[in-house]
GUTORNU-958777 format. One line per field, with one value per residue (C-alpha): residue number from 1; x, y, z. Coordinates in Angstrom, 1 decimal, m for minus. Each point is the difference from the previous one (the first is absolute). Example, Ala and Ser with C-alpha at 12.3 -4.5 7.8 and 13.67 -1.06 7.14 Angstrom:
<pts>
num: (1 / 2)
px: (12.3 / 1.4)
py: (m4.5 / 3.4)
pz: (7.8 / m0.7)
</pts>
This chain:
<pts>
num: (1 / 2 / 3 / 4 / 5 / 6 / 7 / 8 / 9 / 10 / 11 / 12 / 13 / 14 / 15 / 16 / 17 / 18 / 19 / 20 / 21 / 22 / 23 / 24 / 25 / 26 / 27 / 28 / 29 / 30 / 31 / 32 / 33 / 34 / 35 / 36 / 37 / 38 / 39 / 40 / 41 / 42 / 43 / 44 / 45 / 46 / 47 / 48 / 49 / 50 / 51 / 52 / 53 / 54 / 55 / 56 / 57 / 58 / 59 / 60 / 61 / 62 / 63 / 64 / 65 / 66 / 67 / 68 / 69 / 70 / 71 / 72 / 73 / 74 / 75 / 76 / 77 / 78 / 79 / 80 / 81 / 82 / 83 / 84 / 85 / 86 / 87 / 88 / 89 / 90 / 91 / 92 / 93 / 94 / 95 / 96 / 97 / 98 / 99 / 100 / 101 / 102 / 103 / 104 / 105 / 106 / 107 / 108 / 109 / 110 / 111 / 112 / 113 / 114 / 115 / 116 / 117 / 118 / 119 / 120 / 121 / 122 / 123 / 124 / 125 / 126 / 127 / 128 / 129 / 130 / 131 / 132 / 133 / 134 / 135 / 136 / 137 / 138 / 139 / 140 / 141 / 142 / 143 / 144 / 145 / 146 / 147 / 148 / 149 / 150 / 151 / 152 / 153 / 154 / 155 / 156 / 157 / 158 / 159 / 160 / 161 / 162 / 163 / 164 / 165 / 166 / 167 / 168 / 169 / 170 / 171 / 172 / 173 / 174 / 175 / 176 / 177 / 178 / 179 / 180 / 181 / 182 / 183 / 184 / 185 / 186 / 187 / 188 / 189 / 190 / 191 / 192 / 193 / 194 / 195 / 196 / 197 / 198 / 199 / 200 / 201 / 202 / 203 / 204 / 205 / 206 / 207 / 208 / 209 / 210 / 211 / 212 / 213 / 214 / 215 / 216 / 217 / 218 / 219 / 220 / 221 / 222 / 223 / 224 / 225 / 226 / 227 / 228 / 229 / 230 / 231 / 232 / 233 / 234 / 235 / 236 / 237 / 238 / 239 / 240 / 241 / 242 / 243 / 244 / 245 / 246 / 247 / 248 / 249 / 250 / 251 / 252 / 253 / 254 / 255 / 256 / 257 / 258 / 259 / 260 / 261 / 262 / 263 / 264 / 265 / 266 / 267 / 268 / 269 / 270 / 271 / 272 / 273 / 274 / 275 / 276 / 277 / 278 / 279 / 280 / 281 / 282 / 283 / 284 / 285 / 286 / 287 / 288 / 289 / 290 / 291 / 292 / 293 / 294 / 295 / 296 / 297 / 298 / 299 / 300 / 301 / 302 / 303 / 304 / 305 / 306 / 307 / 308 / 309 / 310 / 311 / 312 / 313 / 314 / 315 / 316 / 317 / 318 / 319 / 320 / 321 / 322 / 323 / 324 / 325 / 326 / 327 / 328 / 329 / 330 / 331 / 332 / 333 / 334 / 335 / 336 / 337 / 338 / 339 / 340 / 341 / 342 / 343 / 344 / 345 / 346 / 347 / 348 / 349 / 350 / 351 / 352 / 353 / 354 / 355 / 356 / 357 / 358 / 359 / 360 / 361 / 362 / 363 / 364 / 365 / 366 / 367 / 368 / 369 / 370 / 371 / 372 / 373 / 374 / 375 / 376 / 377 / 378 / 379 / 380 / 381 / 382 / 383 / 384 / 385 / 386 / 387 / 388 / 389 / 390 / 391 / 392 / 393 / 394 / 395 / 396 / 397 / 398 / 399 / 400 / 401 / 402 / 403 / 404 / 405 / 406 / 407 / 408 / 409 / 410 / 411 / 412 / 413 / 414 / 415 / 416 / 417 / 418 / 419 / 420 / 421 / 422 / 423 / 424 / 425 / 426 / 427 / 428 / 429 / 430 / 431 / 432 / 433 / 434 / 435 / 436 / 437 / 438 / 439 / 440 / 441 / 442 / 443 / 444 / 445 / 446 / 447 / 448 / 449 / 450 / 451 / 452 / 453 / 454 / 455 / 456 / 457 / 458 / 459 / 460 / 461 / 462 / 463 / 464 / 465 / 466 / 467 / 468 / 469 / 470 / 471 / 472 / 473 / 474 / 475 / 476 / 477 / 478 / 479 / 480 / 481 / 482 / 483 / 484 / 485 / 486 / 487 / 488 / 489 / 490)
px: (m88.6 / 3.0 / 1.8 / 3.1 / m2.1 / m1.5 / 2.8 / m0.4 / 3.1 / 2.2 / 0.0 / 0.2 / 2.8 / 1.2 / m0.3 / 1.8 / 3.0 / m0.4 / 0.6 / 3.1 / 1.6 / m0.8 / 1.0 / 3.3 / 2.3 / 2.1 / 0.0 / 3.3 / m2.5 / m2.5 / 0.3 / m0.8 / m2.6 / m1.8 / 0.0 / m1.1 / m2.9 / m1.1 / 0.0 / m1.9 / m2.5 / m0.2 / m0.7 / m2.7 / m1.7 / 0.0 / m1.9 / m2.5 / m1.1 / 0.3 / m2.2 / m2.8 / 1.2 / 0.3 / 1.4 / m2.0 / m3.2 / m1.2 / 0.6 / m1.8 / m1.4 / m2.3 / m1.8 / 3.5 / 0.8 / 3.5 / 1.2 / m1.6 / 1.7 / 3.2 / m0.2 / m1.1 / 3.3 / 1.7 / m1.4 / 0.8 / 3.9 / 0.1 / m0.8 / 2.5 / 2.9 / m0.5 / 0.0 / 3.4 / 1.7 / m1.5 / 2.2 / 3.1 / m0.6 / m0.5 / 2.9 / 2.4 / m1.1 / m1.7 / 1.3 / 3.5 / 3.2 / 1.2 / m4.1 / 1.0 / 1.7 / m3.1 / m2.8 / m2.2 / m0.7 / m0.4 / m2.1 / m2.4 / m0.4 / m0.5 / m2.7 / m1.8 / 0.2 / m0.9 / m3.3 / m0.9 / 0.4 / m2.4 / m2.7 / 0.4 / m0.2 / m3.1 / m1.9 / 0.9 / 0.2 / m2.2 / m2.4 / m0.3 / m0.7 / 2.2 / m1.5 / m1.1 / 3.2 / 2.3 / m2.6 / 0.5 / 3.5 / 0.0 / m1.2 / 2.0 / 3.1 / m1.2 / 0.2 / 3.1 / 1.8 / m0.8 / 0.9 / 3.4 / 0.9 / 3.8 / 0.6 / m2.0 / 2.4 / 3.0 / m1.3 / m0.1 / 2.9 / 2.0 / m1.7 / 1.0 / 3.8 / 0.5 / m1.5 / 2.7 / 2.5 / 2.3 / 1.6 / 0.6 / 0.6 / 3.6 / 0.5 / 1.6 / m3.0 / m0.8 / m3.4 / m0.9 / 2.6 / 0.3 / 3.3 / 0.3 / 0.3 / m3.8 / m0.6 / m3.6 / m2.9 / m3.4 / m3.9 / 0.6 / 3.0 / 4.2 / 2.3 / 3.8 / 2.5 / 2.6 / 2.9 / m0.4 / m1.2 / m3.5 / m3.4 / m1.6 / m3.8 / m1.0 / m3.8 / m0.6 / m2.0 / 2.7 / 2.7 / m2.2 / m0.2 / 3.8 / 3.1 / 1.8 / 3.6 / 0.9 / 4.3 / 0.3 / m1.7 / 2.1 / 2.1 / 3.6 / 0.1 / m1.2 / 0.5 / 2.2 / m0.5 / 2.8 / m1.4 / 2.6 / 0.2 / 2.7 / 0.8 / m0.8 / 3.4 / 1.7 / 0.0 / m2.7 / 2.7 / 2.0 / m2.3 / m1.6 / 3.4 / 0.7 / m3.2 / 0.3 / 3.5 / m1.8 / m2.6 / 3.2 / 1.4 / m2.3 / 0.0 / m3.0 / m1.4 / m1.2 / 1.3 / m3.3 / m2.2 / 2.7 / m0.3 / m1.3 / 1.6 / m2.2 / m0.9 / m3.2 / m1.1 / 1.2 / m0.9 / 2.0 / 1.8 / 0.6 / 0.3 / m1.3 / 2.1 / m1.6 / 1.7 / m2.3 / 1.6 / m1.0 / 1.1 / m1.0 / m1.0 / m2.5 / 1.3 / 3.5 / m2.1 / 0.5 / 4.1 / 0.1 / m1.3 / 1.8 / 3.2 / m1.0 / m0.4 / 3.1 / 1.5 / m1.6 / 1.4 / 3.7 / m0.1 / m1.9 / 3.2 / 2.3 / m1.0 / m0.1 / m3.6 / m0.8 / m3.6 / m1.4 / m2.6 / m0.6 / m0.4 / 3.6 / 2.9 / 2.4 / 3.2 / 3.0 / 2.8 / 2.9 / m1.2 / 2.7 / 1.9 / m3.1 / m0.7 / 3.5 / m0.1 / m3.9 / 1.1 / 2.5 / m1.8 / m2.7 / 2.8 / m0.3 / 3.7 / 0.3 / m2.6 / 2.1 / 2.7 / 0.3 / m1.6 / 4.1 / 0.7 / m3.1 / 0.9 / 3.6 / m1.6 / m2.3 / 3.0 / 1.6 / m2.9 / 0.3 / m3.3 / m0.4 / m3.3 / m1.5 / m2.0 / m3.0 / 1.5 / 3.5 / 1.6 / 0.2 / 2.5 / 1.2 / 2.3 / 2.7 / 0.3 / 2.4 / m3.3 / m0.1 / 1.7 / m2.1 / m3.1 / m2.7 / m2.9 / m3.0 / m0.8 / m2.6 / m1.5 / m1.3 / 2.6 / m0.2 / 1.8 / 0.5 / 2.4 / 0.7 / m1.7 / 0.2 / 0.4 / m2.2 / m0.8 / m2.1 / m1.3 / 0.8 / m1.4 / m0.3 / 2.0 / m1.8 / 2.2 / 1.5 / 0.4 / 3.8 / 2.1 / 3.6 / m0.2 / 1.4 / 2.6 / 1.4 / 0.2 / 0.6 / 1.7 / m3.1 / m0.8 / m3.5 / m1.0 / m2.6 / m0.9 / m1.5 / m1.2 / m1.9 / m3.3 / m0.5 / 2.5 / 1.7 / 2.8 / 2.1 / 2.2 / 3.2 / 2.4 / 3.2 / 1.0 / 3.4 / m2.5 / m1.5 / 3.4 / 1.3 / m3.7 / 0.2 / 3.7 / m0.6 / m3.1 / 0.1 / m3.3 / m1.6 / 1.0 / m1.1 / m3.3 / 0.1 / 0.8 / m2.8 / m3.2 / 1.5 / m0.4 / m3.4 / m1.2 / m3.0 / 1.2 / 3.8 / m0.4 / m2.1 / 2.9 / 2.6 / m1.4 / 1.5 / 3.4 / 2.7 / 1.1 / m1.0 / m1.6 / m1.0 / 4.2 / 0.3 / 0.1 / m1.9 / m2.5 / m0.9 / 1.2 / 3.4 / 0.1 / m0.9 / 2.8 / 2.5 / m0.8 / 0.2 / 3.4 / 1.8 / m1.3 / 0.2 / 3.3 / m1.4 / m0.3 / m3.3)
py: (m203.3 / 0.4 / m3.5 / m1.0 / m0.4 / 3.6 / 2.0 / 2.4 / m1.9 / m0.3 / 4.3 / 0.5 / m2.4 / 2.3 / 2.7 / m0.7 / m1.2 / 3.5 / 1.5 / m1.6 / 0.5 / 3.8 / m0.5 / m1.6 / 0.1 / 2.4 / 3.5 / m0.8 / m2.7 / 2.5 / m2.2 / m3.6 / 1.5 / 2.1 / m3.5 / m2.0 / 2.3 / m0.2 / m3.6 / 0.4 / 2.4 / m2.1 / m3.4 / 1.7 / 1.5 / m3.8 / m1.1 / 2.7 / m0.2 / m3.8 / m0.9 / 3.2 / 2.8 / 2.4 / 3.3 / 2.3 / m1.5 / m0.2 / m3.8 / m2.9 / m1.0 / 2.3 / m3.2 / m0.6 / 2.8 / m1.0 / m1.2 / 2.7 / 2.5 / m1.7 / 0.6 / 3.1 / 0.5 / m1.9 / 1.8 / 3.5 / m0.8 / m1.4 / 4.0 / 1.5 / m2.9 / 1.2 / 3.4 / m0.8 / m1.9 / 2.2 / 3.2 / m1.5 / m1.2 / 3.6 / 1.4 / m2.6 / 0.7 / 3.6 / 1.7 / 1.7 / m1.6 / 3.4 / 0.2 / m3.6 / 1.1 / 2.4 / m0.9 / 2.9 / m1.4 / m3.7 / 0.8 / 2.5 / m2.9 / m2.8 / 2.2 / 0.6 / m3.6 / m1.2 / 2.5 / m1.5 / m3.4 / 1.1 / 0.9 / m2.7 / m2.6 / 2.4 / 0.0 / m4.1 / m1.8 / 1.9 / 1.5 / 3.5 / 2.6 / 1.9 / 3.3 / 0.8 / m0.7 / 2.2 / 2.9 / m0.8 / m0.1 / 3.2 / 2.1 / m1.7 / 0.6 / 3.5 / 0.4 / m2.1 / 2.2 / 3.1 / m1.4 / m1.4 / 3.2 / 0.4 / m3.8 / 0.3 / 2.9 / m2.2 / m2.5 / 1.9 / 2.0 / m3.7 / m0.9 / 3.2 / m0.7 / m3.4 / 0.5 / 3.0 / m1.9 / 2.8 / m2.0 / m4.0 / m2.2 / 0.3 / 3.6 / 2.8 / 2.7 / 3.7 / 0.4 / 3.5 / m0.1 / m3.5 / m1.8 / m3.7 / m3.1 / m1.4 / m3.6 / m0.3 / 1.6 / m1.0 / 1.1 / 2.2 / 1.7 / m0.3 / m0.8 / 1.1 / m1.5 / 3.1 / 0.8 / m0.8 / m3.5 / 1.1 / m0.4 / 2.8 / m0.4 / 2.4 / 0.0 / m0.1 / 3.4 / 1.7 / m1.7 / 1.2 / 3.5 / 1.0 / m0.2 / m3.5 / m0.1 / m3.3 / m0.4 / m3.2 / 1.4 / 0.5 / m2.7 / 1.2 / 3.0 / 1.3 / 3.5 / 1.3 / 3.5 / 1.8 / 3.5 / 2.0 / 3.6 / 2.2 / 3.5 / 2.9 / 1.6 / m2.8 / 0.2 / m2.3 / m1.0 / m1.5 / m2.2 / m0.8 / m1.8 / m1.4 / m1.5 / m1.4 / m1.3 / m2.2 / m1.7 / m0.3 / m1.5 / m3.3 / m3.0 / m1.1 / 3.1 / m0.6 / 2.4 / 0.1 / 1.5 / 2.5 / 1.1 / 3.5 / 2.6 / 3.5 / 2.6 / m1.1 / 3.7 / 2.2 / 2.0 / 2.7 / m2.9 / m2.5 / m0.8 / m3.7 / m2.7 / m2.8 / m3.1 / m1.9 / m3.2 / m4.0 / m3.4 / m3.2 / m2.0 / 0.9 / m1.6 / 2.4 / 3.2 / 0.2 / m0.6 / 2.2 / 2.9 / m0.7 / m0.1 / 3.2 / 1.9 / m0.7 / 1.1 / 3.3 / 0.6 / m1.1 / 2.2 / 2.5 / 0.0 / 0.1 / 3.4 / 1.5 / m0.3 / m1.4 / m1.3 / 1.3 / 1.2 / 3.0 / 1.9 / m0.8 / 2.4 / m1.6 / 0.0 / 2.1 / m2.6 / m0.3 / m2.0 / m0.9 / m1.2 / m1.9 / m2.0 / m1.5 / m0.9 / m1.4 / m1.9 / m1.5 / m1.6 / m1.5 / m2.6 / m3.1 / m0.4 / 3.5 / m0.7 / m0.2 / 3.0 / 2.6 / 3.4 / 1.5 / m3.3 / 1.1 / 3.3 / m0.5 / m2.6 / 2.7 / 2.5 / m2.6 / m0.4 / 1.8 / 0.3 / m1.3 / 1.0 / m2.1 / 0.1 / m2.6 / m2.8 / 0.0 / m2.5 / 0.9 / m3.4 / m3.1 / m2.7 / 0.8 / 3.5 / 1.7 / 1.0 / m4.0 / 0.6 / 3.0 / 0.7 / 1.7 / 1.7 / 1.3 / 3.6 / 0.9 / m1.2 / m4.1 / m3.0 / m3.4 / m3.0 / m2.5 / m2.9 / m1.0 / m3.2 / m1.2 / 3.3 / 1.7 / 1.6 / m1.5 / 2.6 / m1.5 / 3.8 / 3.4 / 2.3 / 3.1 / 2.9 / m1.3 / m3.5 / m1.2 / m2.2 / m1.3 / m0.8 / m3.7 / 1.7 / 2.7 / m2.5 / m3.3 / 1.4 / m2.3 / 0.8 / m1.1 / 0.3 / 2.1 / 2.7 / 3.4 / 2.1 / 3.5 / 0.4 / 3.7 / 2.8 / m1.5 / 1.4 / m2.7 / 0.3 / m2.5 / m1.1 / m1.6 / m2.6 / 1.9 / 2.1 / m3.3 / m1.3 / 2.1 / m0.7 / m3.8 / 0.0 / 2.0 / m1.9 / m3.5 / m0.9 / 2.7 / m2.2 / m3.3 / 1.7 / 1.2 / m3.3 / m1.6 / 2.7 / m0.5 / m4.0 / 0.5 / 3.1 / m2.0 / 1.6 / m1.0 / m3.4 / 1.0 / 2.5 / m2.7 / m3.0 / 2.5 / m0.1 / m1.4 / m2.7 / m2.5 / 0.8 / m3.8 / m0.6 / 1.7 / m2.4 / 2.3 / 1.1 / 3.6 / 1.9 / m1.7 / 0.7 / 3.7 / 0.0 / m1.3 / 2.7 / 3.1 / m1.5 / m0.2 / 3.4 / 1.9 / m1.9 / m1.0 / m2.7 / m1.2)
pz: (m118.0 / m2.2 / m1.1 / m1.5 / m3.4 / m0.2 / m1.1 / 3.8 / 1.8 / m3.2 / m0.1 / 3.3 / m0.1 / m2.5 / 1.3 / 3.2 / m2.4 / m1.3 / 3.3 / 0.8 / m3.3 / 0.5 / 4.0 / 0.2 / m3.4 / m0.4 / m1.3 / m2.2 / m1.4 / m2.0 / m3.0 / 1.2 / 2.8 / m3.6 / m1.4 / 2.6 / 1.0 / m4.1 / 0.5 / 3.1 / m1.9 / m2.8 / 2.7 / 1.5 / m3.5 / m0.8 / 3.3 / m0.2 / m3.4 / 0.2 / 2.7 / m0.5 / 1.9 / m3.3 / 1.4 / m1.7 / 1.2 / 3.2 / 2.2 / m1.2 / 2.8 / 2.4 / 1.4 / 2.1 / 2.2 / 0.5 / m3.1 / m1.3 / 2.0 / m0.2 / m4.4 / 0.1 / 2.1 / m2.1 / m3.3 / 1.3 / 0.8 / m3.5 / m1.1 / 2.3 / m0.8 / m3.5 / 1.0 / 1.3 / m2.3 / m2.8 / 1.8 / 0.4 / m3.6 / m1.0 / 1.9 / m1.4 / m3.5 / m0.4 / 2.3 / m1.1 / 2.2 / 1.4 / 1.8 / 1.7 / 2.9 / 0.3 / 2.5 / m1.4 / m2.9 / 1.0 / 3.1 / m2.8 / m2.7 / 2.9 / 1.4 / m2.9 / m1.3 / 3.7 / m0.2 / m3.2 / 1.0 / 3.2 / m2.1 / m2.2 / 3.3 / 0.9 / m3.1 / m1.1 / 3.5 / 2.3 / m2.4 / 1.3 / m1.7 / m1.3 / m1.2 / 3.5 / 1.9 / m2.7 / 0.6 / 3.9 / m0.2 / m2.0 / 2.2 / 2.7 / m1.9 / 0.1 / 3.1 / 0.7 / m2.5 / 2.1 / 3.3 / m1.5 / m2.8 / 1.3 / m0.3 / m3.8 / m0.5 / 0.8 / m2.2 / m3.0 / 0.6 / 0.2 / m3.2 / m1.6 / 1.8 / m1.1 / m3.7 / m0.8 / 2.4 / 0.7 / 2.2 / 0.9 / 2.5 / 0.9 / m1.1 / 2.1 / 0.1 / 1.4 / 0.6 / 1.2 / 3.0 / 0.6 / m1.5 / m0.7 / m1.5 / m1.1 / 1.5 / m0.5 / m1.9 / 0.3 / m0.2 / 2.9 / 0.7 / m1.2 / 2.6 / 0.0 / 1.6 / 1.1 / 1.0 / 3.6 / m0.7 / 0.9 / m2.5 / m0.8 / m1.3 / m2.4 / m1.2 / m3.9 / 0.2 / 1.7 / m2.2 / m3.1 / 0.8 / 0.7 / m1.8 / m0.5 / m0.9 / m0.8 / 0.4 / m2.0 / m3.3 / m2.3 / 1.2 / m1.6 / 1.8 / 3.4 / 1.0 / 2.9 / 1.7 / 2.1 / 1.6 / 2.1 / 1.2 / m0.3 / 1.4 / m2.7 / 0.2 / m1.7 / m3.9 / m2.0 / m2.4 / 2.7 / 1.3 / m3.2 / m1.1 / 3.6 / m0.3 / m3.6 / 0.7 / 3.0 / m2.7 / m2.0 / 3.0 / 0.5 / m2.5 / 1.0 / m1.6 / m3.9 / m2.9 / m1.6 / 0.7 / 1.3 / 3.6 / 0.1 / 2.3 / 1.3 / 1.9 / 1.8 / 1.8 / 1.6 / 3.9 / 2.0 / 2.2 / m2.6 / m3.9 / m0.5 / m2.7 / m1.7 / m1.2 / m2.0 / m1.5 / m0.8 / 0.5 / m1.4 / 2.6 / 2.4 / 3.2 / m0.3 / 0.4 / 3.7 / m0.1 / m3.2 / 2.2 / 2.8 / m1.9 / m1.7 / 3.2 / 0.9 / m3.4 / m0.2 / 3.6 / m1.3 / m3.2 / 1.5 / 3.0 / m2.5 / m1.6 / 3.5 / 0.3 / 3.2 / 0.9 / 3.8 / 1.4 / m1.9 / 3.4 / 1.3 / m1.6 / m1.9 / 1.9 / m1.7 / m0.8 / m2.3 / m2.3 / m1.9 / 3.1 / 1.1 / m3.3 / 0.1 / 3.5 / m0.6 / m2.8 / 1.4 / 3.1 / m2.5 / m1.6 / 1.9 / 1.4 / 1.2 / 2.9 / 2.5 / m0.6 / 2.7 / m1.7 / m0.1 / m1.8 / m2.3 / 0.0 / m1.1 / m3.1 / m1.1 / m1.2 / m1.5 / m2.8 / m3.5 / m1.6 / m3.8 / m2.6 / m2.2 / m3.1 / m0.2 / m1.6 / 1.0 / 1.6 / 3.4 / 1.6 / m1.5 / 1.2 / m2.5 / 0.3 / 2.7 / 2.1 / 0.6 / 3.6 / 1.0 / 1.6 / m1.9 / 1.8 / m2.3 / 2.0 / m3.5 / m3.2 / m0.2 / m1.2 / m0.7 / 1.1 / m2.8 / m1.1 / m3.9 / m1.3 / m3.6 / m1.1 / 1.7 / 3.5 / 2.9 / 2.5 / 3.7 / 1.9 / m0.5 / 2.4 / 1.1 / 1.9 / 3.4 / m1.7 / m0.6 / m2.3 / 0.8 / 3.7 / m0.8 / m1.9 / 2.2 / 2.9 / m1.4 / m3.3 / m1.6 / m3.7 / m1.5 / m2.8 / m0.1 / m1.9 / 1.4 / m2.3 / 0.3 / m0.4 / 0.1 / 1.0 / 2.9 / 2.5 / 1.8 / 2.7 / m0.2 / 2.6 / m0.3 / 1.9 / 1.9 / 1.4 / 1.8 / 0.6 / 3.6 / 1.4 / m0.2 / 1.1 / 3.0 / 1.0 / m1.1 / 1.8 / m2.3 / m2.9 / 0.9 / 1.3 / m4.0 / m1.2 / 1.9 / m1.1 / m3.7 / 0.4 / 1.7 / m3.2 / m1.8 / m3.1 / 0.1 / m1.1 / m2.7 / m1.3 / 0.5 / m2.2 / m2.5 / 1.7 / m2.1 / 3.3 / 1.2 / 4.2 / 0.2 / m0.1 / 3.2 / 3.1 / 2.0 / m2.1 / m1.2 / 3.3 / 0.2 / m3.9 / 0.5 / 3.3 / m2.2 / m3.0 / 2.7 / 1.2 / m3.2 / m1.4 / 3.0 / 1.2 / 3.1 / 2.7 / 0.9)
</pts>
């Protein structure tokens, strides 16, 4: 029988210590539970060799069935604790710090270190022989690797995967037709996390055989793709600068490498454009595309191309009538005009061309009470700073400048400057002037969507007044601008 002298109790003391340091601390403990499990190993290597029970020898004491028993136990836990601690030794130290958060590796090296130390138990403790049981366990292996070839094939495949690492945890991936980001990677299969918030397993040997793309590599730059069909009658050249005026358009879009406008094919119904252009950040890919969608549509509008169904006839209209009038109900304040009221605005605008880089509005300049409406070309908003200019937003056709100013007689100080070949539309403030008189509902209705613009607070922190000096804040300020410039009551 084992007694407190023998050494038996003290490791299975130990061992149960063991246990509960493994059982209940904490995962955000790794470092005290490594060290208190190496004390724990290092306890029960003491014990063993100390009282007899040498681990790579079989139990002292075959006379005594139980103690016996109870240090061969304790003799072959001493091999796989050292297994144990010897792999998460390894992975610490050997193993490079981009494979940590990679269970295929760790779960390889623990189970070939875990083998080891089973033959080792085998051959010291329990004195089998070895020879026999490897040839055994060959030809069982054989015969396991036939029965279980797709999940060998996985294996390898991951091996193969997470040695070239063409991707990581955390990247945004294509894998044959699957999209998303990768959240775990392991001796079996890659899951993605996608779009739709749902994981998508992906095993290694079908993730090695097709094409990966990986979105995040290289990380400054990250490709966008804009595809859209156009009817064959309309010219290529028309398009191709509507379409490079909308990458001109968005900000967001980087300079270099420059976007890249073409001709993608062409069929008997439709002639396919390409945008290809890049952003920096990965996470602005979907907005970027949006916004360009809706860019190519504006530009595209504004040359008279109209996108349809390529099956519908375009409907014969005056287009020059129809641009003014569309124009005109895209500026904020003109929302709620009656279409004669519309109407009569749209004669009243005289059309101005501009070269890129001309000025196009500033506060000082006599435009500084008129309404300008960008019908082609791209523009940017920007206000002086030390010398220089900062770039507040690019105006694409459709976009307008100057509604402060031709309702409120409001001057910023901004700066809009052409881009590429622009025409602008311009509208003086008399032309404004019988519409709000005649309806003065129409003009606080004006007042009120100008107050509520997301964009005209950023345009007047460049305003020459103060609007925190008006008692009743930036409506009551704009009120009191329509009255005096328009002399009336409100």
């Amino acid at each position: 029988m084992p007694t407190l002298t023998d050494g038996v109790l003290y490791g299975l003391g130990i061992l149960v210590l063991d246990f509960l340091a493994w059982r209940f601390m904490g995962r955000k403990t790794d470092q005290s539970r490594l060290a208190l499990r190496t004390l724990m190993f290092a306890l029960s290597t003491y014990v063993l060799f100390d009282h007899g029970m040498n681990p790579l020898r079989a139990a002292p004491w075959p006379g005594e069935p139980l103690r016996h028993l109870l240090a061969q136990l304790l003799e072959v836990v001493w091999w796989l604790q050292g297994a144990r601690l010897l792999t998460i030794v390894l992975d610490r130290t050997v193993l490079p710090q981009t494979w940590h958060k990679e269970r295929l590796f760790q779960d390889v090296l623990g189970a070939l270190l875990f083998l080891a130390a089973g033959v080792g138990a085998i051959a010291c403790v329990l004195e089998l022989p070895v020879r026999g049981l490897l040839a055994t366990s060959g030809a069982l292996a054989i015969v396991l690797g036939l029965a279980i070839q797709s999940t060998l094939n996985d294996v390898f495949s991951g091996v193969v995967l997470n040695a070239t690492q063409p991707f990581t945890i955390g990247d945004w991936v294509t894998i044959g037709e699957v999209e998303g980001k990768v959240v775990e990677s392991n001796w079996r299969a890659t899951s993605l996390l996608n779009a739709q918030g749902n994981i998508v397993v992906i095993p290694n040997s079908v993730a090695a055989r097709t094409n990966i793309v990986n979105a995040n590599e290289p990380s400054h730059t990250h490709g966008i793709s804009v595809v859209l069909p156009v009817k064959p009658s309309i010219r290529p050249a028309t398009v191709l600068q509507a379409l490079t005026d909308a990458a001109a358009s968005c900000a967001k879009v980087l300079t270099e490498p420059k976007p890249i406008v073409s001709v993608r094919r062409a069929t008997n119904d439709a002639m396919e454009y390409e945008i290809v252009c890049y952003v920096g950040e990965l996470d602005r890919k979907t907005g970027v595309r949006n916004e360009l969608f809706d860019l190519a549509h504006r530009h595209l509008l504004s040359r008279g191309v109209v996108l349809q169904p390529l099956s519908v006839p375009e409907p014969v209209s005056d287009m020059h009538t129809d641009e003014k009038e569309r124009l005109l109900r895209d500026v904020l304040i003109f929302r709620t005009l009656e279409h004669d009221e519309i109407a009569g605005l749209a004669t009243q605008l005289t059309r101005h061309e501009f070269d890129a880089d001309d000025i196009v509005y500033r506060a000082d300049d006599e435009s500084g009470h008129e309404l300008h409406i960008l019908a082609q070309g791209v523009a940017k908003v920007s206000v002086p700073k030390a010398g220089a200019e900062i770039e507040l937003r690019r105006l694409a056709p459709g976009d307008s400048i100057g509604q402060s100013g031709i309702l409120a007689g409001v001057r910023t100080a901004v700066v809009v400057r052409a881009l590429t070949r622009a025409t602008v539309f311009r509208l003086d403030r008399s032309a404004l002037t019988p519409v709000l008189a005649r309806r003065p509902e129409v003009a606080k209705e004006m007042c009120r969507l100008l107050s509520e613009h997301h964009a005209t607070e950023e345009l007047l922190l460049a305003a020459p007044v103060d609007v925190n000096g008006s008692p009743g804040g930036l409506l009551q300020w704009i009120r009191d601008g329509v009255r005096r410039l328009h002399e009336l009551a409100l």
